[in-house]
C-alpha positions in Angstrom: -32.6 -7.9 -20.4 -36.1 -7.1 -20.5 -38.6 -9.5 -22.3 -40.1 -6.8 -24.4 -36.9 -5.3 -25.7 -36.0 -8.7 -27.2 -39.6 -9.0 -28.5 -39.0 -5.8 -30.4 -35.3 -6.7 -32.0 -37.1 -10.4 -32.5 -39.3 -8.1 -35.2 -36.9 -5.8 -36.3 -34.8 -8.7 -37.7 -38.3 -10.3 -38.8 -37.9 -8.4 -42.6 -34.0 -9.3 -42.7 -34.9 -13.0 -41.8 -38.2 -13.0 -44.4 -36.1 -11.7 -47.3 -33.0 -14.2 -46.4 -35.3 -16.7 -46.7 -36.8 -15.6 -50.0 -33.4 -15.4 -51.6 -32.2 -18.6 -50.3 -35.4 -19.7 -52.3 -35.0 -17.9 -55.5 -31.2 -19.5 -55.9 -32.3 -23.0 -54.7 -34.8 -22.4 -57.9 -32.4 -20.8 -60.1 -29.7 -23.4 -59.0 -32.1 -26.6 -59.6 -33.1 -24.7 -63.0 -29.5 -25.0 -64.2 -28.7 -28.2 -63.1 -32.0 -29.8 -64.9 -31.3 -27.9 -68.3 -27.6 -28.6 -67.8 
């Protein structure tokens, strides 16, 4: 396995990772929204 190859799946899955992220952050705020008006 070359070095470079892996680099270049590493930032293929970089946009798949950034948006996971961002939706794991939009329902921790949606989720800590309900519970405080709740």
């Amino acid at each position: 396995m070359e070095p470079h190859r892996s680099r270049i799946i590493f930032f293929k899955h970089i946009p798949i990772v950034a948006s996971f992220s961002m939706l794991v952050i939009y329902a921790q705020k949606y989720l800590h929204r309900l519970y405080f008006y709740s």
